[in-house]
Legacy VTK file of the C-alpha trace (Angstrom):
# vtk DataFile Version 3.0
C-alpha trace
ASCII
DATASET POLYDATA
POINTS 59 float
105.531 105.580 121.750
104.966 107.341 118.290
104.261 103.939 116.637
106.196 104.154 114.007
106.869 108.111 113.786
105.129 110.110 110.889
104.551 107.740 108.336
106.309 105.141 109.726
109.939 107.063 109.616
110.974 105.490 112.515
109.461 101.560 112.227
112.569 99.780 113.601
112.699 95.683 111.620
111.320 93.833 114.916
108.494 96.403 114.949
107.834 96.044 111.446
107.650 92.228 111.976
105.670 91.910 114.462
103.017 94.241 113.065
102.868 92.052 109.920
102.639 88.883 111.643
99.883 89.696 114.338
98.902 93.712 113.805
96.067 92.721 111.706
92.776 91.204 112.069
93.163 88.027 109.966
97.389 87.304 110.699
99.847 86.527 108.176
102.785 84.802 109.566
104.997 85.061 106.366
105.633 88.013 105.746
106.531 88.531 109.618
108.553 85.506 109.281
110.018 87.114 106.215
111.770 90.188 108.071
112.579 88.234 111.383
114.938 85.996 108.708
116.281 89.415 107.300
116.531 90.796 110.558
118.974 87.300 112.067
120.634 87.723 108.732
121.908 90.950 109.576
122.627 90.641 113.235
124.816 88.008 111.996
126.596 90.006 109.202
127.540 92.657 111.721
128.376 89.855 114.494
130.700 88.531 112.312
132.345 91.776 110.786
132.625 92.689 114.731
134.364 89.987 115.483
136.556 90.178 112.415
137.584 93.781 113.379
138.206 92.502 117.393
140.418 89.563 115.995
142.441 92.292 114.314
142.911 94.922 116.692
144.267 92.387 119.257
146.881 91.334 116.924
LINES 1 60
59 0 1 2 3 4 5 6 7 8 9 10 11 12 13 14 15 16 17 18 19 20 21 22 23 24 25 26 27 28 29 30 31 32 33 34 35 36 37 38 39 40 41 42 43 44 45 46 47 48 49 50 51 52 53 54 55 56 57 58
């Protein structure tokens, strides 16, 4: 709705992505491609802390 807030303050990672791949006129896939691999990196960090933590606490 704000795209992006006031100077892009609130730009969430799949935003940012997608307007790198396609937002301009002439796209540029890898540096989209670049922050969807950061952004699958992270979701499985925290995946895999989260299930670390769940193992735990049913123990």
């Amino acid at each position: 709705m704000t795209k992006g807030g006031p100077t892009d303050s609130s730009t969430t990672f799949a935003t940012w992505s997608y307007r790198l791949s396609f937002g301009n006129l002439l796209p540029q896939f890898g540096p989209g491609a670049a922050v969807g691999n950061l952004l699958i990196v992270m979701a499985l960090i925290f995946g895999l802390l989260y299930i670390r933590t769940q193992r735990k606490a049913i123990s």
